[in-house]
C-alpha angles and dihedrals in degrees: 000000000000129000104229122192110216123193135141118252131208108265082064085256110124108227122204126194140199106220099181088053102051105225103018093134128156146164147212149176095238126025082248092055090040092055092033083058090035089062098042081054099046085047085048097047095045086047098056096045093051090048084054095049088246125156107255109235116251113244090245105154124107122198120194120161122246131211114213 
């Protein structure tokens, strides 16, 4: 389980991050498409680290919302 940031950026494309993995980015059209390419990326990065014989990061982020 991985912890994903989701927001829309400014080109009308939603982004979603990986914070516990830096530089897991990814897009989409759609929020659905955004989480579905999310996902493909977070099973690509871990893939890659463990071919490499690479500690997998720890998920170690936690979000809360704050009023202000």
């Amino acid at each position: 389980m991985r912890q994903v940031v989701l927001y829309p950026g400014e080109d009308g494309y939603w982004i979603a991050e990986c914070p516990s993995l830096p530089g897991c980015v990814s897009q989409g059209e759609t929020r659905e498409k955004a989480i579905t390419n999310i996902k493909e990326a977070i099973r690509g990065y871990i893939l890659v680290l463990e071919e490499d014989h690479l500690k997998v990061p720890e998920e170690r982020f936690e979000a809360l919302m704050v009023a202000v």
